[in-house]
C-alpha positions as YAML, in Angstrom:
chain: A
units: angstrom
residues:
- id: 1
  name: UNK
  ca: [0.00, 0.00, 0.00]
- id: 2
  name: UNK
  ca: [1.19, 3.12, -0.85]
- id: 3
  name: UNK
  ca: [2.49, 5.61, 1.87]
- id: 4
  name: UNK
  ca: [0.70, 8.62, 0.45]
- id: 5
  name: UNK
  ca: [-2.89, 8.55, -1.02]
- id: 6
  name: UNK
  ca: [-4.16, 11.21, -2.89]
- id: 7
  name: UNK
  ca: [-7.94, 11.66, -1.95]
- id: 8
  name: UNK
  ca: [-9.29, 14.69, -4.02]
- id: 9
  name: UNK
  ca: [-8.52, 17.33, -6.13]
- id: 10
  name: UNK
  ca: [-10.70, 20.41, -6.76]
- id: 11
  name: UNK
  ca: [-10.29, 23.22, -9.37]
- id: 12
  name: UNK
  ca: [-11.10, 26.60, -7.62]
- id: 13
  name: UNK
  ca: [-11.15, 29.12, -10.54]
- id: 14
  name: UNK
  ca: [-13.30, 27.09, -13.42]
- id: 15
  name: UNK
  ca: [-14.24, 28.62, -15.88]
- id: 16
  name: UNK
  ca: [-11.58, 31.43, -16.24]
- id: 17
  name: UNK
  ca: [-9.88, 33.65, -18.62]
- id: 18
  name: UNK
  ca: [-7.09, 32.11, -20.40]
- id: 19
  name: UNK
  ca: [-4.13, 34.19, -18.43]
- id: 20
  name: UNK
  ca: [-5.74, 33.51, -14.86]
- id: 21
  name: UNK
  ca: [-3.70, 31.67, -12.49]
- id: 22
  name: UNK
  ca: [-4.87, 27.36, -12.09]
- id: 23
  name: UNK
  ca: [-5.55, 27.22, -8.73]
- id: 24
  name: UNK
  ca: [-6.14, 23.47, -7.20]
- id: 25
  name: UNK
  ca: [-7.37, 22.99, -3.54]
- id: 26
  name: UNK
  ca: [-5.39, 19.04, -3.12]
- id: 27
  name: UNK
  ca: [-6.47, 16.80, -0.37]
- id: 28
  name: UNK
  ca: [-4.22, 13.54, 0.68]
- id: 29
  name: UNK
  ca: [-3.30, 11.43, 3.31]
- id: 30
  name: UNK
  ca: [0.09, 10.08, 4.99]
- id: 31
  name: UNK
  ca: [-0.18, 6.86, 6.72]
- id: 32
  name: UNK
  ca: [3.95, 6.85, 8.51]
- id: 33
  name: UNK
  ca: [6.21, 9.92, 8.72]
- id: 34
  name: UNK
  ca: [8.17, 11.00, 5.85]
- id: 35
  name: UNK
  ca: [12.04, 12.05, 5.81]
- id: 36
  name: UNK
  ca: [12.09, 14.30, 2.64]
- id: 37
  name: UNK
  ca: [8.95, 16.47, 1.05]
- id: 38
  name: UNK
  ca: [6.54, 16.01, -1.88]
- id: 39
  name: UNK
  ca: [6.85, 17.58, -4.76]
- id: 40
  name: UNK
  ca: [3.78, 19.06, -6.53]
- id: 41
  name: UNK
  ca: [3.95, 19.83, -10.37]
- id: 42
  name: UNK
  ca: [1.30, 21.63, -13.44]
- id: 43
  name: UNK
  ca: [2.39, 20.90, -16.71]
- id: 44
  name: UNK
  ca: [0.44, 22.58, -20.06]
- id: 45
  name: UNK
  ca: [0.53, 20.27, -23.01]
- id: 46
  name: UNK
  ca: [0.74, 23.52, -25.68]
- id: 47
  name: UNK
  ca: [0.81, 20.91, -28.60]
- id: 48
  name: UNK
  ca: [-0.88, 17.33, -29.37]
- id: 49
  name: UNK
  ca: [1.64, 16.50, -32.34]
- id: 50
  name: UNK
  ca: [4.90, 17.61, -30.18]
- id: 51
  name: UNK
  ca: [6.38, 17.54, -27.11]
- id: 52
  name: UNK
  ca: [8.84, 20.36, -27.40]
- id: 53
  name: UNK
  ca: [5.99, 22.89, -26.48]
- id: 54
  name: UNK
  ca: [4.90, 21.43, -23.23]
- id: 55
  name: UNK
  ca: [5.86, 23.67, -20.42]
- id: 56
  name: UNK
  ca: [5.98, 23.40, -16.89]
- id: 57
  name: UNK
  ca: [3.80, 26.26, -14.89]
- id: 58
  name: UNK
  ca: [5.08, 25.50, -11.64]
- id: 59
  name: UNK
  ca: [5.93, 23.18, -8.80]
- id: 60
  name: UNK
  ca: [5.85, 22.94, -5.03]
- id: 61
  name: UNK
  ca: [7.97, 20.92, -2.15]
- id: 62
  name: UNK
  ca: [5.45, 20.40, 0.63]
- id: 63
  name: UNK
  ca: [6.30, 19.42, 3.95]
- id: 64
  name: UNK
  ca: [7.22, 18.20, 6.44]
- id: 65
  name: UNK
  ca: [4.64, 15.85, 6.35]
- id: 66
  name: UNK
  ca: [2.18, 15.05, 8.93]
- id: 67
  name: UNK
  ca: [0.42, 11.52, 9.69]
- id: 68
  name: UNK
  ca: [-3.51, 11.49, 8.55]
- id: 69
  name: UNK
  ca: [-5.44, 13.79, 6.50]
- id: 70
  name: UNK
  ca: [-3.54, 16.91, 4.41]
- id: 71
  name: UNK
  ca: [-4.66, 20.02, 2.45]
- id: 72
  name: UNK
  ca: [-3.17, 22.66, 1.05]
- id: 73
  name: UNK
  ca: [-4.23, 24.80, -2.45]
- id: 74
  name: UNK
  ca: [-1.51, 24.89, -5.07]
- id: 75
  name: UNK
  ca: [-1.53, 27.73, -7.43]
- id: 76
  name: UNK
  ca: [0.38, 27.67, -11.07]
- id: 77
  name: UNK
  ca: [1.04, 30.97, -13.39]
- id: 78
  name: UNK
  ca: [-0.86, 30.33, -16.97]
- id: 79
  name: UNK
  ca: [1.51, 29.61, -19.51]
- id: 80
  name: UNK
  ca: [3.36, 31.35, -21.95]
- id: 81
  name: UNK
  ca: [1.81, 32.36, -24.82]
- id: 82
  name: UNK
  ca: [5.52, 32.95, -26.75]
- id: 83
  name: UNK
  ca: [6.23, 29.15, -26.68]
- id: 84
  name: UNK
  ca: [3.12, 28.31, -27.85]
- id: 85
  name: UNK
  ca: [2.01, 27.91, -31.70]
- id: 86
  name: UNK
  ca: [-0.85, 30.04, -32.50]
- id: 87
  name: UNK
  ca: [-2.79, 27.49, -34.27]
- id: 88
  name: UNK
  ca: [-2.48, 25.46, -30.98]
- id: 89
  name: UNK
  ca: [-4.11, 28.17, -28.47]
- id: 90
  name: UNK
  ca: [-7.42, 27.75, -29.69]
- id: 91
  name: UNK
  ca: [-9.11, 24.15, -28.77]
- id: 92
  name: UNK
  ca: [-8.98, 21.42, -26.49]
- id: 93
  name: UNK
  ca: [-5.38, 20.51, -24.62]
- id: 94
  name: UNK
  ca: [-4.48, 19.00, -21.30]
- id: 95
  name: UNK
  ca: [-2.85, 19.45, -17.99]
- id: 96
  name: UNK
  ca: [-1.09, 17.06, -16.12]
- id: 97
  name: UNK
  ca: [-0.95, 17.45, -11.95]
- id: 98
  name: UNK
  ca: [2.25, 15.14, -11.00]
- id: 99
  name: UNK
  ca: [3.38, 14.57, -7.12]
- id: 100
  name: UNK
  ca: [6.95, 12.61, -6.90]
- id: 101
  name: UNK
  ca: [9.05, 11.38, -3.81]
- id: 102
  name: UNK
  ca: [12.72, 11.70, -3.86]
- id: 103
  name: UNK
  ca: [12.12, 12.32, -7.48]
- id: 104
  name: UNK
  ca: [9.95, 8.80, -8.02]
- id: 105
  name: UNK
  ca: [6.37, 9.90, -9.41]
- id: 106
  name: UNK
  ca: [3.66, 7.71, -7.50]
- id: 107
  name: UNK
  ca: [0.64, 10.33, -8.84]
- id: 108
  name: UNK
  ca: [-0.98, 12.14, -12.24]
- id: 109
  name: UNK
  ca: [-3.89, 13.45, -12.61]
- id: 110
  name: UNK
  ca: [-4.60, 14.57, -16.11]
- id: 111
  name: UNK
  ca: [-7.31, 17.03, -17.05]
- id: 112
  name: UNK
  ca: [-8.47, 18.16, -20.82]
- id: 113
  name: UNK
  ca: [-8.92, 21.61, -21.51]
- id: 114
  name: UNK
  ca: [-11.00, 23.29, -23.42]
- id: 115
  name: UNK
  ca: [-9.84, 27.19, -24.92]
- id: 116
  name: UNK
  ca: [-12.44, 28.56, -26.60]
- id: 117
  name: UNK
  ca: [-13.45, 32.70, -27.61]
- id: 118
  name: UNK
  ca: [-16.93, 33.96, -25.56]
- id: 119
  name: UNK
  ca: [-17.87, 36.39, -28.43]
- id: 120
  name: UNK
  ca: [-20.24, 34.50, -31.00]
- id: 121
  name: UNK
  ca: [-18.35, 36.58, -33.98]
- id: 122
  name: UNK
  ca: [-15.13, 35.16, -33.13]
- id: 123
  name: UNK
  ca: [-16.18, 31.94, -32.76]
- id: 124
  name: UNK
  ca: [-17.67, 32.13, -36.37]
- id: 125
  name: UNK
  ca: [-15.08, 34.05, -37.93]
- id: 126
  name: UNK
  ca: [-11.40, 33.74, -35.76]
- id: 127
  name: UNK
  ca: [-8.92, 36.07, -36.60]
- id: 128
  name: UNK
  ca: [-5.54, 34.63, -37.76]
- id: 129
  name: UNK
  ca: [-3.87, 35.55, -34.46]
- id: 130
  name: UNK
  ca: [-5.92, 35.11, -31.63]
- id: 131
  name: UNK
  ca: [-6.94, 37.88, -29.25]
- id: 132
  name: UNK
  ca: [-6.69, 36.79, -25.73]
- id: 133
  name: UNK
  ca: [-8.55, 39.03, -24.03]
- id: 134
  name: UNK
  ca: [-11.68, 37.12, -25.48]
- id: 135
  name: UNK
  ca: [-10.41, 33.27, -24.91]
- id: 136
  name: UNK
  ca: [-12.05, 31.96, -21.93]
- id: 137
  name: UNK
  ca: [-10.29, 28.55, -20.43]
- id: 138
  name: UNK
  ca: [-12.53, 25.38, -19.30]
- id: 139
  name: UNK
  ca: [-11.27, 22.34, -17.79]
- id: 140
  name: UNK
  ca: [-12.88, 19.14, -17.37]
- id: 141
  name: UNK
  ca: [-12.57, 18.61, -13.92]
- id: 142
  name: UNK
  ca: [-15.90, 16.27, -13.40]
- id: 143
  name: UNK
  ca: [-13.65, 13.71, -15.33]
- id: 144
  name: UNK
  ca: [-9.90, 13.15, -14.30]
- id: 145
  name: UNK
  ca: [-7.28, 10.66, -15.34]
- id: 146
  name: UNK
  ca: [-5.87, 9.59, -12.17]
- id: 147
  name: UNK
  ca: [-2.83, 7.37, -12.66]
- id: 148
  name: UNK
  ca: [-1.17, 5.30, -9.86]
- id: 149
  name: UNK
  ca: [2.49, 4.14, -9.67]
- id: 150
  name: UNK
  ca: [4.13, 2.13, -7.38]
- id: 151
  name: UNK
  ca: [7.47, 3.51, -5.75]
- id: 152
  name: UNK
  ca: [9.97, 2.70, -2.85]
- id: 153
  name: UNK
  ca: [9.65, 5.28, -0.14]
- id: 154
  name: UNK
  ca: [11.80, 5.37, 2.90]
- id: 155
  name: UNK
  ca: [12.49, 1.38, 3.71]
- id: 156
  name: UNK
  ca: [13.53, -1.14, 1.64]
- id: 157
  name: UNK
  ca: [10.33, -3.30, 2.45]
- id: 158
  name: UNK
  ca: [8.03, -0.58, 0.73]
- id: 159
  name: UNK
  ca: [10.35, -1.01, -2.81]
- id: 160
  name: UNK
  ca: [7.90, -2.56, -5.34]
- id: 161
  name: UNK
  ca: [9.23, -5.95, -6.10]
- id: 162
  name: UNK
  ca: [11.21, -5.93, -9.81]
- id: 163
  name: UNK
  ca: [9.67, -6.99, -13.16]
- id: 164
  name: UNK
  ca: [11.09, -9.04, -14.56]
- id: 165
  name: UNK
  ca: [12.83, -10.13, -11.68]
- id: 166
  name: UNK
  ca: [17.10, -10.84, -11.78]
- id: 167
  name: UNK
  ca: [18.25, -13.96, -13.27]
- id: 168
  name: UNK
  ca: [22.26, -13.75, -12.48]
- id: 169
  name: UNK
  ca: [22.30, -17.53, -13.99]
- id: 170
  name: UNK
  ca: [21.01, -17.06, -17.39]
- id: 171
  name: UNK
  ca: [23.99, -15.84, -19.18]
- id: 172
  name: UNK
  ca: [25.64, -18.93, -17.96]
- id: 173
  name: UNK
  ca: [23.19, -21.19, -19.44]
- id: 174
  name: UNK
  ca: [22.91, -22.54, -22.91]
- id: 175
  name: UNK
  ca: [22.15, -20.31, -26.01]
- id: 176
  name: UNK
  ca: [18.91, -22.14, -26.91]
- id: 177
  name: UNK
  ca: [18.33, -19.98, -30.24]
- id: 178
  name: UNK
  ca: [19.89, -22.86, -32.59]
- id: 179
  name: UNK
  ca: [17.34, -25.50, -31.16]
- id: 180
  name: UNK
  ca: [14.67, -23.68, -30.43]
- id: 181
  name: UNK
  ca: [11.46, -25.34, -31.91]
- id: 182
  name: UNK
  ca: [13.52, -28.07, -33.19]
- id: 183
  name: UNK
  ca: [10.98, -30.72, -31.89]
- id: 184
  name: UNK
  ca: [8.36, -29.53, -32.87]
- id: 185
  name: UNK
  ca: [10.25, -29.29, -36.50]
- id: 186
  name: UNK
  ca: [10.78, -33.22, -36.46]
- id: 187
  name: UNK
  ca: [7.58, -33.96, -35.42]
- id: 188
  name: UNK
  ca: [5.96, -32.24, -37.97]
- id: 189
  name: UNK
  ca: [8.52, -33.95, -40.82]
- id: 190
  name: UNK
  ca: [7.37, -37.43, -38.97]
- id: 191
  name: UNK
  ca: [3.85, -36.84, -39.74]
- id: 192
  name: UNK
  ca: [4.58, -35.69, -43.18]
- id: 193
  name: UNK
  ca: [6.22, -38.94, -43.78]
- id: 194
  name: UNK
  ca: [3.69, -40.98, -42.47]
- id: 195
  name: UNK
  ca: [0.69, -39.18, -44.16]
- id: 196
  name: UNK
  ca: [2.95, -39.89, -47.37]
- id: 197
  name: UNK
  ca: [3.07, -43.27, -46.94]
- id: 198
  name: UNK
  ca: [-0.62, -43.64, -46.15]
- id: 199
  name: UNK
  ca: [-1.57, -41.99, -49.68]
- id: 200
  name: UNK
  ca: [0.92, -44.08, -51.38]
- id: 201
  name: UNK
  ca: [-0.53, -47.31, -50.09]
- id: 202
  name: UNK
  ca: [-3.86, -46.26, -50.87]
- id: 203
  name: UNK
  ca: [-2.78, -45.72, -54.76]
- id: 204
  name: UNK
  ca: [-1.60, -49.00, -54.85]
- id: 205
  name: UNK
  ca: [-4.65, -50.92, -53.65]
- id: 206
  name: UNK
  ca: [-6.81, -49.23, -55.90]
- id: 207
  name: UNK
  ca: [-5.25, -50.02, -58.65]
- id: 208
  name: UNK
  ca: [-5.01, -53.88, -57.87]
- id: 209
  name: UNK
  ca: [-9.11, -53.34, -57.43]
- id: 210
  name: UNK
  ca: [-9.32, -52.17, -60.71]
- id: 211
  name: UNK
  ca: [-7.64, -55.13, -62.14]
- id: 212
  name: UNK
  ca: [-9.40, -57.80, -60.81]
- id: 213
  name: UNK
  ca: [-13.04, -56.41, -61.17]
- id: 214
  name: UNK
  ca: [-12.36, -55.46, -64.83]
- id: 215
  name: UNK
  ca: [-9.70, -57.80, -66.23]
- id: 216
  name: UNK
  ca: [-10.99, -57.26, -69.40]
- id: 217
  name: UNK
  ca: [-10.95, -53.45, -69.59]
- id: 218
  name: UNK
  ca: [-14.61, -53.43, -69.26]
- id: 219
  name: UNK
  ca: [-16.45, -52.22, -66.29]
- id: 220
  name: UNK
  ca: [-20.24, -52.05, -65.55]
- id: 221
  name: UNK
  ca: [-21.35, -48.78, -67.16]
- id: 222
  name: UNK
  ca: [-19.95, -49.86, -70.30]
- id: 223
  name: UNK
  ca: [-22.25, -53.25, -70.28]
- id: 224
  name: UNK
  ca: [-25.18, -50.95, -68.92]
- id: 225
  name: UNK
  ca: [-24.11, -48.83, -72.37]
- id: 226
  name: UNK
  ca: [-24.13, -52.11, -74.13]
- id: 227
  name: UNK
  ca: [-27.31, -53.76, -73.10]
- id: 228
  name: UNK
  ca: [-29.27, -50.46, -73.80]
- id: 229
  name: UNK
  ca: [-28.19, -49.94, -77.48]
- id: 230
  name: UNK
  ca: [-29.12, -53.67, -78.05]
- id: 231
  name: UNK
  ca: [-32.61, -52.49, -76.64]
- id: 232
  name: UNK
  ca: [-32.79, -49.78, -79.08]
- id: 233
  name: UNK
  ca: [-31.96, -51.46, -82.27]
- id: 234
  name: UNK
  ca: [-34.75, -53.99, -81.57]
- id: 235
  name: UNK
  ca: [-37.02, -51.25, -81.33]
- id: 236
  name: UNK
  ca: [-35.92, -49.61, -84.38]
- id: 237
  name: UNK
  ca: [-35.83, -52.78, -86.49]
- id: 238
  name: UNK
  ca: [-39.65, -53.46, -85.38]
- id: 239
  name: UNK
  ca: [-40.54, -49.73, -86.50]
- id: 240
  name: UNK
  ca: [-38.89, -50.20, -89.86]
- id: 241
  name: UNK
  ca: [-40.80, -53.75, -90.37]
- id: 242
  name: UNK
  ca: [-44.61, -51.57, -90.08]
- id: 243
  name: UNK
  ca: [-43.78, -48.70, -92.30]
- id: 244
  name: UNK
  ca: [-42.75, -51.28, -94.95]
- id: 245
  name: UNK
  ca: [-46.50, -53.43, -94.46]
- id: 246
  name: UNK
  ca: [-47.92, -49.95, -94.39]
- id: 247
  name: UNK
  ca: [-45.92, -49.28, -97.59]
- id: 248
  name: UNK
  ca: [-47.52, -52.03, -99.48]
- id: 249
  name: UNK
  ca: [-50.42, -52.29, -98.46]
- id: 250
  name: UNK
  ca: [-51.08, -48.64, -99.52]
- id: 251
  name: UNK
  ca: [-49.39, -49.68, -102.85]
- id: 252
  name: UNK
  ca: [-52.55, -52.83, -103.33]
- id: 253
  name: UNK
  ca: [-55.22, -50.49, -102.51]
- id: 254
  name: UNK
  ca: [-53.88, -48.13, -105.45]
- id: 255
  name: UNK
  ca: [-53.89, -50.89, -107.75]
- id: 256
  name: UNK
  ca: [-57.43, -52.12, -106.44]
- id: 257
  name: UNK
  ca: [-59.39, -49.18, -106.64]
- id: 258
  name: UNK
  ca: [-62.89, -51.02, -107.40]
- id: 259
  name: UNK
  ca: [-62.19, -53.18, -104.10]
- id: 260
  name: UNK
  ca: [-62.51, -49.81, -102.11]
- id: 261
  name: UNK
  ca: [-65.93, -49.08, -103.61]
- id: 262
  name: UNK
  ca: [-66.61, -53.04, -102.61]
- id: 263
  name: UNK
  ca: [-65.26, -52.78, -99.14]
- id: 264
  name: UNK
  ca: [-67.70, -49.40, -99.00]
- id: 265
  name: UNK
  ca: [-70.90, -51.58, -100.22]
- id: 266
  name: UNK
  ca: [-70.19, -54.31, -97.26]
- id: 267
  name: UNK
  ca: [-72.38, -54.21, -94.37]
- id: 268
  name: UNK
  ca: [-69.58, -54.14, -91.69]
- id: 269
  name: UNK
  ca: [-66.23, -52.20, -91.82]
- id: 270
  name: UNK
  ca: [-63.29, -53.77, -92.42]
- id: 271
  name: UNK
  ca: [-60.84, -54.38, -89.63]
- id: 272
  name: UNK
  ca: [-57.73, -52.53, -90.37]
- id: 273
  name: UNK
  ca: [-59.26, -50.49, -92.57]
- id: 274
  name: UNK
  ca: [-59.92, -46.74, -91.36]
- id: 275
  name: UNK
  ca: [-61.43, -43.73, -94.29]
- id: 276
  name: UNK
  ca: [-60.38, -46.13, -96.77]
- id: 277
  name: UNK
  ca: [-56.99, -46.72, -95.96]
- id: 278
  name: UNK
  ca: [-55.88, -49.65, -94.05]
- id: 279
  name: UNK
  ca: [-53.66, -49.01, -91.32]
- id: 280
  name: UNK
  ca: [-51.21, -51.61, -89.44]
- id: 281
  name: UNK
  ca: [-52.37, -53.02, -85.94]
- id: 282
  name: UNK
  ca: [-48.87, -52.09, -83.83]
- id: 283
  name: UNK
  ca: [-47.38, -54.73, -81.79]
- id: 284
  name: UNK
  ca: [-46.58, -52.66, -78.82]
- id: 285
  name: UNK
  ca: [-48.98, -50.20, -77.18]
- id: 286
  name: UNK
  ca: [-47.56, -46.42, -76.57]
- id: 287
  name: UNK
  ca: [-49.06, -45.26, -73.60]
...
């Protein structure tokens, strides 16, 4: 558990104007006596694509430090405007509160803030350098980003244990870079080798299969093939024997014309016959 817990931290002066002092009323406590002070710092984050403009507003060494509940109100100058871009005054930026022992940060609390001009022309139309008198300052202070580190403090027992942790053996031990994943390499090449064999075995049998169902070089589709066109050319050979009867008879009743008038005069019709034309009686029956 850490020696010093920071409890709350208020913004006195919010909203201001943009040059106003930041003034912070902090609240923490100290659970066992201290032997050297805190020290409280403000940064200003005056750009979000570079460092180089950040600039510390101030810092404090409080103490010494009592055990329980402390308070005290830190006040920071605003920063200046000279190291700051002017395309970076306008908009939204941070602060960062920081509190360090013996120069080991255990605390920050960041806050965004928002820089913004109170006229309604300005807003719509900014001029190319901005007029201060006119930018009021806003921070965020309902939402915080309140970051915790663990430090040593006075005795050894409060150090934070190391990560990763010493290991004076390990330069003595064996480079394992050359063999690393080595077993797992041969294992792999093992299974290759068997699935290899498996597929190679399996080519063989089926071709032995092949051989002694079909010895001939025939197989079952092609005697299914077979025994259907034998089917067909009975069919067409019965087809071809009733248009030749229909063929002659046609050619008699030409010849015969009087037996038509004959076959008219009977009482009953004449099987086969149908309009005067005889037809063939089919041997199969289409349905």
């Amino acid at each position: 558990m850490a020696t010093v817990s920071l409890l709350n931290v208020s913004v006195r002066n919010n909203p201001a104007a943009f040059d106003a002092p930041y003034e912070f009323e902090i609240t923490f406590e100290c659970l066992e006596p201290l032997q050297k002070d805190l020290e409280w710092k403000l940064t200003y984050v005056g750009s979000a694509t570079s460092s180089e403009h950040d600039q510390e507003l101030d810092s404090l060494l409080v103490g010494p430090i009592p055990v329980g509940v402390n308070k005290f109100v830190f006040e920071a100058d605003p920063p200046d405007l000279s190291r700051i871009p002017d395309t970076e005054i306008l908009g939204v930026t941070v602060i960062l509160l920081t509190c360090s022992y013996d120069d080991r940060e255990f605390v920050r609390v960041g806050y965004y803030v928002n820089n913004e001009y109170t006229d309604e022309s300005l807003i719509e139309e900014p001029p190319a350098k901005p007029i201060l008198e006119k930018v009021r300052r806003s921070i965020l202070a309902e939402k915080p980003r309140v970051t915790r580190f663990a430090i040593k403090w006075d005795s050894e027992e409060s150090a934070p244990a190391e990560f990763p942790p010493e290991q004076p053996d390990v330069d003595a031990q064996e480079d394992d870079g050359a063999t690393y994943g080595a077993e797992e390499e041969e294992e792999e090449e093992a299974e290759l080798e068997a699935a290899e064999g498996e597929v190679a075995a399996k080519g063989e049998d089926h071709e032995m299969d092949g051989v002694d169902e079909a010895p001939s070089g025939k197989n079952e589709e092609d005697d299914e093939a077979e025994g259907s066109d034998d089917g067909s050319e009975d069919l067409e050979a019965e087809s071809e024997g009733d248009e030749d009867d229909l063929e002659d008879e046609e050619a008699e009743v030409e010849e015969n014309g009087d037996n038509g008038e004959d076959m008219e005069m009977d009482d009953g019709p004449v099987e086969g016959v149908k309009n005067g034309v005889p037809h063939a009686q089919p041997d199969v029956m289409v349905h």
